[in-house]
Each structure stands twice: as structure tokens, then as C-alpha cells.
N, C-alpha and C positions, 0 to 999 in steps of 0.2 A: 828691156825693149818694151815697147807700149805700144799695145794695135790698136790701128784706129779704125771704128767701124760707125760709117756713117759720122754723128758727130758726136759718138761714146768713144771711149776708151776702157776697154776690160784688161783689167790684169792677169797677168795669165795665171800667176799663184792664188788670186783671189778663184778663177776660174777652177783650176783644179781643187780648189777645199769643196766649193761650190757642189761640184761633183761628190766628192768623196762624201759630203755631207747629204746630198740626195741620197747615195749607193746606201750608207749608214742607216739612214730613214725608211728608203726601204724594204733594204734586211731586216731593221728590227721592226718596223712592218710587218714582214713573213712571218718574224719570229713569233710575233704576238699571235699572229693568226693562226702559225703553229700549234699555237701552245692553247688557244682558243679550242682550235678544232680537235689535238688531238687528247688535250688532258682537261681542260675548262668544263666546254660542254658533254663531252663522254662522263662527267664526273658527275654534274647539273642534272643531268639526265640518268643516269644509274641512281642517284639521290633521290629524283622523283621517283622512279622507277620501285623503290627500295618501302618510300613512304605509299603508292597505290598498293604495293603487296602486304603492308601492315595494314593498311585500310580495309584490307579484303578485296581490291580490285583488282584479281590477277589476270583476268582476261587482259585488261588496258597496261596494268604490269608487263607481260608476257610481251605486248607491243615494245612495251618503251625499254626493254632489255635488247631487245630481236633489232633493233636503231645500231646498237653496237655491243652485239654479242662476244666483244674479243674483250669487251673490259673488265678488268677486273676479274668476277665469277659469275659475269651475268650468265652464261648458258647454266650454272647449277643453276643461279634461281630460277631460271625460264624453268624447269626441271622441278625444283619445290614449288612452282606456281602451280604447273598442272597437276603436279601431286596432289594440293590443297584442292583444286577444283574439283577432283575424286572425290578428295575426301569429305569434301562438303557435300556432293552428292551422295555419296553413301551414306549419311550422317541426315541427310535431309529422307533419305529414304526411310530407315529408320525410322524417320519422326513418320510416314506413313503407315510403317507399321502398328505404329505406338495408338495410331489414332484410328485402328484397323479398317485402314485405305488399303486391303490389301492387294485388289489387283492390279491398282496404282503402281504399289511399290516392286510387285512383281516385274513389269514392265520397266522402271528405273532402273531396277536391280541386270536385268537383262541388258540393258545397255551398258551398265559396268561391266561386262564380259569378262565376268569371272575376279573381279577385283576382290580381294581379302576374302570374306566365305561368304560372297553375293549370290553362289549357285545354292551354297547350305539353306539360306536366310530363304532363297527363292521357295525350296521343299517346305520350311516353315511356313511361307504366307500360305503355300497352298494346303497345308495341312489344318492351317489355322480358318482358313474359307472353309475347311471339310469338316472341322469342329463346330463353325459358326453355324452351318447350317443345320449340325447335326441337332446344335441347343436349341434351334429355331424349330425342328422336328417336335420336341420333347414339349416345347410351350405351346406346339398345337394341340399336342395332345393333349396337356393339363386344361387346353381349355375347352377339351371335348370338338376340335375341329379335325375328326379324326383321319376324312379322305386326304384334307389338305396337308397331315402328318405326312398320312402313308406317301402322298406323292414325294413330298420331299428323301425319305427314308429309301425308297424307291431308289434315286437317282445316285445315294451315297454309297447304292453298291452294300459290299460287305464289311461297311466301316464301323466296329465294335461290334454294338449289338444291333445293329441297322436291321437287320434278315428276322430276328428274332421278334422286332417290333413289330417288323411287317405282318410277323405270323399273329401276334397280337391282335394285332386290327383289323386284320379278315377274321378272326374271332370274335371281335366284338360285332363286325358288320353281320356275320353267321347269326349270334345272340339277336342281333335287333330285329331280327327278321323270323324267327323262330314263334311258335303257336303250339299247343299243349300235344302230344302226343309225336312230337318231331323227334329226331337224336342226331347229337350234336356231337364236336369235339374239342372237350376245353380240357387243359394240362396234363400232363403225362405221367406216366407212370409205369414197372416194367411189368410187363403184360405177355410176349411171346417164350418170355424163359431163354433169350438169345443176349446174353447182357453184353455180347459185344457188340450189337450194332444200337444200344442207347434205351434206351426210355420210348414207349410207345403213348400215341395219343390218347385220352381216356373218352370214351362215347358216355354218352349222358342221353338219358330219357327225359324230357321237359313234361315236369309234372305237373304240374300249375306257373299263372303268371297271371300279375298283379300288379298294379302300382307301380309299375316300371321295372318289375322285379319278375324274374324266373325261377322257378325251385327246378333242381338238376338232383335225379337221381343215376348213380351209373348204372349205364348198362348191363354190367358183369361185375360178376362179386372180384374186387381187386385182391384180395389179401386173406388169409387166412390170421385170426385173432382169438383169443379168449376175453371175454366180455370183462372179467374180471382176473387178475393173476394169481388170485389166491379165493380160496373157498371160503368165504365172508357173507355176513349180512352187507349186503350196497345196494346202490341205486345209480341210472345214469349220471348221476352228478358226480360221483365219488369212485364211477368204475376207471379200471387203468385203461379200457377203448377208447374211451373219452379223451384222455390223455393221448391217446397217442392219433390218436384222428387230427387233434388240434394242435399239435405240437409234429410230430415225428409226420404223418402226412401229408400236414399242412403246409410244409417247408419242402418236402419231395416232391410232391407233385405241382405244386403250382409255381410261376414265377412272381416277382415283386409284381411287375405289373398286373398278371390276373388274379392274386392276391386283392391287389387295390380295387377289385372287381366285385370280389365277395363280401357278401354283408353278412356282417354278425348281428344273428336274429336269435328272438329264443323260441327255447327249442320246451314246449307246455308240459309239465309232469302229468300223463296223463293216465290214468288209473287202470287198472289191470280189470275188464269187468265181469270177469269171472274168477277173482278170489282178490280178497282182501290185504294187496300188500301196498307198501307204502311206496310211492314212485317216488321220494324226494322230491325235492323242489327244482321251481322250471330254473334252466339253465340259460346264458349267453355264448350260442355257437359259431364259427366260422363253419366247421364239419358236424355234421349228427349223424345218427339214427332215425328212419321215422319210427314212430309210434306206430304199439297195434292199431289202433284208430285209423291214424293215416294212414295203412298200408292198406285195409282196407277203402277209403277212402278215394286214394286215387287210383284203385285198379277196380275192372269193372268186373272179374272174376277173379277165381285162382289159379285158373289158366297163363293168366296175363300176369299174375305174383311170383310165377316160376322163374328162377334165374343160375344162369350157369357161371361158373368160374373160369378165368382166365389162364394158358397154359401156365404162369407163373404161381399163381395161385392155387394150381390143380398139384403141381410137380411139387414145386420146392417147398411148398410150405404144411406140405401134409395130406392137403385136402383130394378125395377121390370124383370122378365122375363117374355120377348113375347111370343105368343104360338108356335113362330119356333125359341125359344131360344134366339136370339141376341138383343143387345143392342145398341145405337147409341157409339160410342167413338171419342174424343178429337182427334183433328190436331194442328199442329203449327202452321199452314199457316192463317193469317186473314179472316172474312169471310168477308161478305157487306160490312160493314160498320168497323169503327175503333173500336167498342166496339162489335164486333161479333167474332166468331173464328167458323172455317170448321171443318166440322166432317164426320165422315163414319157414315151412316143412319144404318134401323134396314134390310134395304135390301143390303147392304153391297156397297153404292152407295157413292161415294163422294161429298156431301153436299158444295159448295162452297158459297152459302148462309149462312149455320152454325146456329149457336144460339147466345145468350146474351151471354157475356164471366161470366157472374153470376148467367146462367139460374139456377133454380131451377130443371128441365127434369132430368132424371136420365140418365148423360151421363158419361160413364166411363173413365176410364183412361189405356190405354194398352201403358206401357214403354217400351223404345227401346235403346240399348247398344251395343257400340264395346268393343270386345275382343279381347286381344293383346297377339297372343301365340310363339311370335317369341324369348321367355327367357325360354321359355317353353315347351319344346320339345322333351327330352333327355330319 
């Protein structure tokens, strides 16, 4: 049968392909669009996705996963995305460190909240800030800028030998300000006989000063010695005091630092001038002796040559005290004879006579040193 429509005629089987062939068009239509939407572009796009995270662009990554998180493994990579973003930050922080940005990286590190050992790393910047400073201490001092040390030393607290610097450089400030007949307190040494509360500070008499320089004689006889250990012809050059003043002394009492303080000066062989013995030749001391000469020299009687010994000195090592305190003490200057040495009596009289250089008498030893404050001043 043939409809007529208007002045067409449609056949009805042409009409229903017609159809079936739209419906067909379409479906696969759909299908394409299906297959577009749900495998095409998810796939287009985890591809780009895949190539931003080799590139390094995991932030735009992180997007282009997050579009369709159900494909595939994008939520792992969303997951190694941000992991890399860590780890790039940790890795950059690092490189702060390296370039000692350290409160930079402190800061960075804190925002990782604890990521890998970001709390440890944080202890090192700050440790490494308290090193920095500490070396920036040490190079004011080498360059004699010694308040702007102490301040920084100051602020480090008790970090290493920070306390001990400090003590330093109120010593040197004490030195630079010192005038002849003053007494000071430069290095320690044990002095109360109490060896368990340490080493006590040594007072010094400022004997002369010069040239930027101080002569420190101590105040109290430190030690009991024999000038010599054996009953010999010698002279200060060749006696074992000598020896041990600049050696066994030199190293107990003082630190590196006020070590680097003391100037080694020499010390005049000066001749005994009431008997004819040979003083040796002048020496290069850190610690001495003075000379009869000198002893007179810088005291203005015998009253003021008189010197007592320290309870360490008085107890342990032999020596007694007189009932008006003083004790005989060591000279360098030869006495009588080649195996004698001159000493200051207990009236404070210079003994040109002297003792055996191995007497057995309880005679002290009171050391004497130049100070060199002319790097040291600032």
C-alpha cells in the first residue's frame, strides 16, 4: 500500500530502515561519545597528567589526576605527586642549609611538620647558628675587637668554652687598665689546699709596664721548688726551676688563650755583685725568676720584698709559715758559690749569699711574666 502525503508518497519500508538507520546513528553516536567520555579522554588526560609529573609539574599534575581520579591509579599518583612536592621541599631546604641560610631553612623545615628527620635537621641549623656565631666570637677576638667578642660570647650562654672566654676578656679589659703597683688576677693555679673545688685564681703584683707590656710578679709564693734537683755547679739557664716554670707551670696555670698573652722576653744574666760567680747566659722566658737586681729594683724597701705562701704551698709541699708570715723565695741571679742561688730572706732582704741550689729549707717560688697587650686593646 502506498501513502500519499500531500503530492509524495513514502513507502512505508523505506520509512521504517529510515528510522532504524537514524536509531543506529544514534546509538553509535552514544557509543562514540561513550567511549570518548569514558576511555578516550580519561586516558588523553591521565597521559598529560602522567607527562606534567615527569616534567616536575605536580601541582598542575595533581589537577589533571583530581579531573578523574577513578582512572586507572590516578589517586596513587595524586599521592607520589605530593610526596615529590615534600620531597622537593625537603631537598630544597637542604640546599639552604648547604648555603648556610640557616634560619631560612629552619623555617622550611617547620613547615614540613616533621617530615623524614626535619625536627633533627631543625636542631642542627640551630646548632650550626650557635657554631656560627661562636667562630664569629673567636675572629673578633683574633682581631683584638675584644668587647664586640665578649658580647657575642655573652649571648652563647655556656656553649663550649663561651664562659671561659668571657673570663678571658674581663682579663684582658682588667690588664689594659692596670698602672704599676695594682694586683690583678690572671690564671690559676691551686692555692687553698681544697683540690676539690678546682684551681684558684693567681693575684699578680704589676711591676712595671711598658711598651704595651706589663711585668706580673705574683703575689704569693705558689709552689715550693728546688732551684736545682741535684747539687751541681748551674746557672738559671740550665737549672731544673727553669724547667719546670716554663714547661710543668706554664701549662697548669695558664689557658691557650692567656698563654697567647705572654710574651717571651729575656730574662739578662745578671751577675751576683758581691761574689764572683758566673750567671750563664741570658735566657728566652715565658716564666722567670727576677734577679737580685730587679728585686731590688722594683720594691722600694725590704718591707715590701716580704712574701708569704699560699695554703697549698705552705701544707702540701713542705714549706712552713713564720710567725710574721713570709718565707725566703728563689732568685735567678747565682749566689756564692756555683752551686748556691740568691734569694729574698724571711725579712724581705736580698740574700746574695743564697742557699744550695737543692736545699732542702722551705724556699718558694714566686714567678714572674711579661704581658703583651698591644693585639689587645680594642
Amino acid at each position: 500500500m502506498i501513502i500519499e502525503k500531500g503530492n509524495s508518497y513514502i513507502n512505508p519500508k523505506k520509512r521504517i530502515r529510515f528510522k532504524i538507520f537514524i536509531t543506529c546513528f544514534v546509538f553509535l553516536f552514544l557509543v562514540i561519545a561513550c567511549i570518548l567520555l569514558i576511555v578516550m579522554i580519561p586516558k588523553v588526560k591521565y597521559n598529560n597528567a602522567i607527562k606534567l609529573m615527569d616534567d616536575g609539574k605536580y601541582n598542575e599534575a595533581i589537577s589533571a589526576f583530581e579531573e578523574h581520579k577513578e582512572y586507572k591509579d590516578s589517586e596513587i599518583k595524586i599521592e607520589e605527586c605530593k610526596k615529590a612536592i615534600i620531597d622537593n621541599k625537603y631537598n630544597n631546604t637542604l640546599e639552604l642549609m648547604t648555603k648556610e641560610m640557616y634560619a631560612e631553612a629552619i623555617s622550611a623545615f617547620e613547615e614540613l611538620d616533621g617530615y623524614k628527620d626535619s625536627k633533627l635537621k631543625i636542631e642542627e641549623c640551630k646548632n650550626a647558628i650557635i657554631e656560627k656565631n661562636y667562630m664569629k666570637a673567636l675572629m673578633l677576638m683574633n682581631e683584638g675587637k675584644i668587647q664586640d667578642a665578649h658580647d657575642v660570647f655573652l649571648q652563647l650562654g655556656d656553649y663550649k668554652d663561651s664562659i671561659l672566654k668571657i673570663e678571658f676578656i674581663n682579663e684582658i679589659k682588667q690588664l689594659n687598665n692596670v698602672i704599676v703597683g695594682d694586683y690583678i688576677k690572671f690564671g690559676k693555679y691551686e692555692q687553698d689546699n681544697n683540690l676539690s673545688n678546682g684551681k684558684e685564681k693567681i693575684e699578680w703584683l704589676v711591676t712595671d709596664k711598658k711598651d704595651g707590656k706589663i711585668l706580673l710578679l705574683s703575689k704569693y709564693l705558689l709552689d715550693y721548688k728546688k732551684y736545682n734537683s741535684s747539687y751541681i755547679e748551674t746557672t738559671w739557664e740550665s737549672c731544673t726551676l727553669r724547667k719546670w716554670l716554663n714547661n710543668d707551670f706554664y701549662t697548669i696555670a695558664f689557658s691557650a688563650d692567656e698563654q697567647s698573652l705572654i710574651s717571651k722576653e729575656k730574662a739578662s744574666a745578671d751577675h751576683n755583685p758581691k761574689h764572683e760567680t758566673n750567671p750563664g747566659n741570658t735566657t728566652q722566658d715565658n716564666i722567670f725568676l727576677l734577679s737580685g737586681l730587679e728585686a731590688k729594683k722594683y720594691f722600694g724597701s725590704d718591707d715590701a720584698r716580704k712574701c708569704s705562701p699560699t695554703e697549698y704551698a705552705a701544707v702540701t709541699n713542705g714549706m712552713w709559715k713564720f710567725s710574721s708570715g713570709p718565707c725566703w723565695w728563689w732568685l735567678r741571679t747565682p749566689g756564692r758559690t756555683q752551686s748556691d742561688a740568691s734569694l729574698v730572706d724571711t725579712n724581705g732582704i736580698v740574700d746574695y749569699l743564697g742557699d744550695y741550689v737543692n736545699s732542702r729549707a722551705p724556699i718558694g717560688v714566686r714567678p714572674a711574666l711579661w704581658i703583651d697587650l698591644n693585639d689587645n686593646t680594642k
